[in-house]
C-alpha positions, 0 to 999 in steps of 0.5 A: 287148714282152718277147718272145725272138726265135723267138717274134717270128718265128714271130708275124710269119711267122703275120701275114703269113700271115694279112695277105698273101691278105687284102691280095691278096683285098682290094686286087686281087681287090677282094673287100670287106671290109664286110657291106652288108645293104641288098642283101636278097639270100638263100640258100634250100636245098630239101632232099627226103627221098625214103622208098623201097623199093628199087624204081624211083622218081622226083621231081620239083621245079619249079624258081623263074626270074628275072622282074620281082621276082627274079633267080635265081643260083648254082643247085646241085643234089645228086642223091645216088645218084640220076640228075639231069636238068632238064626243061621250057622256062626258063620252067616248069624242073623238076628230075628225080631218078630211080632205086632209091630205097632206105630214105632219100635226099636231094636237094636244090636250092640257089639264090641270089636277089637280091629288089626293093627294093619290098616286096608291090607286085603282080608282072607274071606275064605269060609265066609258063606256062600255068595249069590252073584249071577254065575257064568252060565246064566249071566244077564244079558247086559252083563255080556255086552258089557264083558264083550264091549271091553274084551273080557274073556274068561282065559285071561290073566285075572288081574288084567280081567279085574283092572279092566272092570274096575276102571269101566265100572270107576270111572263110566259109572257116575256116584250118586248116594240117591240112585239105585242099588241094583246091579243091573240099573245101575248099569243101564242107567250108568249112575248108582249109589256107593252099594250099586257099584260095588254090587255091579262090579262084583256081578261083572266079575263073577260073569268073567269068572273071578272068585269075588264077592260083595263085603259090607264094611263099616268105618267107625271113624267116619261121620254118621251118615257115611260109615257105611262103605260097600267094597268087593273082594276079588281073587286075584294072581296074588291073594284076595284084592279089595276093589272100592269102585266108589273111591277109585281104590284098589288094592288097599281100603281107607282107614280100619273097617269092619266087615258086617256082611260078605254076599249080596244078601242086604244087611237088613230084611223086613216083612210086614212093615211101612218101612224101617230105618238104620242109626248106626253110632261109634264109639272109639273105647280108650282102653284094650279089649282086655282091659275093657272086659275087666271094667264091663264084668269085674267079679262080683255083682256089685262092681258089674252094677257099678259099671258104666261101660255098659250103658249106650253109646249116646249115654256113655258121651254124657256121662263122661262130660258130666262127671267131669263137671264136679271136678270143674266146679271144685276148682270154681270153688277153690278160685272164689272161697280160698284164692279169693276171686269174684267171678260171674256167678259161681259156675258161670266160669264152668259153664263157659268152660264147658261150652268152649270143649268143642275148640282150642282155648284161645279160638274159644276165648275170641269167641266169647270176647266177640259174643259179649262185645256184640251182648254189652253192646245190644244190651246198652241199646236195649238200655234206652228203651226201658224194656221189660226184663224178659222181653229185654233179654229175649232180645238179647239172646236174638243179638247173641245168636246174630253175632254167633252168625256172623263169627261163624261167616267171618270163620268162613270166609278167612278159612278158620273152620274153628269160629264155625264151631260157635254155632254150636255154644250153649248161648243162653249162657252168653245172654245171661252172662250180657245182661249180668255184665251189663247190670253190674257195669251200671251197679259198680262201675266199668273197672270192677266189671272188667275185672270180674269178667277177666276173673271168669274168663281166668277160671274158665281156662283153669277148668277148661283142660279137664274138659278134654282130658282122656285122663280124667274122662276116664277116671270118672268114667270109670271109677265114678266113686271118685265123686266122693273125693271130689265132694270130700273136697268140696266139704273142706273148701266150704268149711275153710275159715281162714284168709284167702290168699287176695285178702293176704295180698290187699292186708300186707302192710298190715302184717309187715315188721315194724322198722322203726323204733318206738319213740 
């Protein structure tokens, strides 16, 4: 390779820099350097937005615990300009936070959790703390008159008692996230939310006199606003059952959850505040709780500043796509100075490669050949009235935006969900790139533009695997010195004064032996 010497120096000064903490991290640390999703270990951040007054004011959050379905570790508590403490024995823990609370704060709690590998079996609730529904003898009376509508007595077999409860509080009570949570509204009015039910179920059942109690799961894989899965335990002939009224199960829960709570107790109690709010983010770690624990506090205080993995959820999903990008943009690199293609810009490729992360490659490439069919053409229109540059590409940017629309109510109606996803591209990318395509249709012709765009489009699909790759996310996320190499790299591909292979290609007959002889 045809480099000078500062620049091979200066290269392989930045690989060992890279290479040697890897090396270090890797062989004597023994930190690994493969993702191993089977662990089903997850990361889930409890975020409190407290409104207040600037006047005295406290919350509180009830904190999950390890037992039989679940081992709790890594617990990290921000308390903001509030005063922290925990309260409550181990079994029933509770985070305190307390002080003026003013126009908005946040706290939060952060945990790791390693799950069973055994999905909706019935958990064993025993020594999880007292639970405080109504008790036989002072059963509310639209309890009774429920228990006697339905001939529920207290003699008989207990899983005839909660099939029957079950299915009335199933079936006769309608869902309706925006209903009330209280047991007994819920029962007169016979519509509740998720909590509602699940609370009004284990009241019937604690008045017929079955061992039950309220659990709070948690589904970290499901979406945001509804990982929140209230369910009840009840005892019955043979072992613990889980009841999810909400869904009509019983017997078995959906997907891994996590228990946050057990009692009717709320999971968060506030005093002294307008009113609070509860975000509540997952991450699915790639790797064991062992081997995650090697990556959060490795030896030393050094590699612990080094590590990532103890940033907040939303950061850590930055990161790992940003870290990425540097080895995208080597790959631009070598496709432009060695191979010797022209493409749109030097990390327009990348940029489009970025963008398209969210589907597979090909609905992305459908995607963008619609977008800058509807761009080239809007932007030809524009042509004829002599627009000013920045109003001119104002309007173009209205025009991708309507063919993004209109991708995304074409992906409707045939049933293909993935052109919906085109809402969601950068389109600031595809307005510039419309109005770059355009420019260099009227500079250098129809041929030579449609071959930098396929050139583009050819890089693009050479980075776009980089950008879904377990593999590489966690390499860079975990080994960010990797960068270093990635720049090492970069440094040769920059000092490279050879032929590009293009050039090798175009100049051929110029290097083929002669044939004939010399006259």
């Amino acid at each position: 390779m045809q480099v000078t010497r500062p620049v091979f120096w200066t290269a392989t000064l930045l690989f060992l820099g890279g290479l040697l903490p890897f090396a270090w991290k890797t062989i004597v640390l023994e930190m690994p350097v493969q993702p191993s999703r089977a662990s089903n270990v997850w990361r889930i951040d409890l975020e409190l937005g407290i409104r207040g007054t600037g006047g005295p004011g406290s919350v509180s959050l009830r904190l999950p615990r390890t037992e039989a379905g679940q081992v709790i570790f890594d617990e990290q508590v921000e308390r903001g300009w509030l005063d922290y403490m925990e309260r409550g024995p181990q079994e029933d823990r509770s985070a305190y936070w307390q002080g003026r609370v003013r126009d908005l704060e946040t706290v939060s709690y952060t945990f790791r959790v390693h799950l069973r590998d055994d999905p909706g079996a019935p958990r064993d609730p025993s020594g999880s703390g007292a639970d405080d529904s109504p008790r036989p003898e002072n059963v509310p009376r639209p309890l009774v008159a429920v228990l006697e509508r339905l001939r529920v007595e207290r003699g008989d077999r207990p899983d005839a008692i909660i099939a029957s409860l079950f299915g009335f509080v199933s079936h006769e009570v309608e869902t309706a996230e925006a209903a009330s949570d209280d047991d007994l509204l819920t029962l007169v009015s016979r519509e509740g939310s998720r909590l509602g039910k699940a609370r009004l179920l284990a009241s019937l059942l604690a008045a017929a006199g079955i061992d039950a109690q309220l659990v709070l799961g948690l589904d970290p894989s499901a979406p945001a606003d509804q990982r929140l899965l209230p369910f009840v335990e009840a005892r019955g002939e043979n072992g613990w059952i889980p009841l999810l009224p909400s869904e009509a199960e019983i017997g078995r829960l959906p997907g891994k959850l996590v228990v946050l709570t057990r009692g009717s107790r709320p999971l968060v109690t506030a005093t002294g505040v307008e009113n609070w709010s509860l975000k509540i983010r997952a991450l699915h770690e790639s790797l064991g709780a062992e081997e995650l624990v090697s990556f959060m506090t490795p030896p030393g205080a050094f590699w612990r500043a080094l590590s990532l993995y103890r940033l907040p959820i939303d950061a850590q999903a930055s990161l790992r796509i940003l870290l990425i990008l540097p080895l995208a943009s080597l790959i631009a690199a070598v496709f432009r100075n060695v191979i010797g293609l022209r493409t749109f810009g030097t990390f327009m490729p990348v940029l489009i490669a970025l963008a398209l992360r969210e589907v597979d490659l090909l609905t992305g490439l459908v995607i963008v050949a619609g977008v800058l069919g509807a761009a080239t053409a809007g932007r030809a229109l524009l042509d004829r009235l002599r627009l000013l540059f920045v109003p001119r590409l104002c309007l173009l940017l209205c025009i991708v935006i309507l063919a993004v629309a209109a991708l995304a109510q074409v992906g409707h109606s045939i049933g293909g969900t993935d052109l919906m996803t085109g809402m969601l591209l950068p389109i600031v990318i595809f307005a510039m790139l419309g109005e770059r395509i355009a420019v260099t249709a009227i500079e250098e012709g129809a041929v030579p533009t449609l071959k930098l765009l396929l050139n583009s489009l050819a890089v693009a699909a050479c980075a776009y695997p980089l950008f879904h790759s377990e593999l590489a996310a966690h390499l860079f996320f975990g080994f960010p010195e990797l960068i270093f190499c990635t720049m090492g790299a970069l440094v040769l591909v920059g000092g490279y004064t050879g032929y590009r292979l293009t050039e090798l290609w175009r100049f051929r007959p110029l290097v083929r032996p002669a044939t004939g002889s010399m006259p």
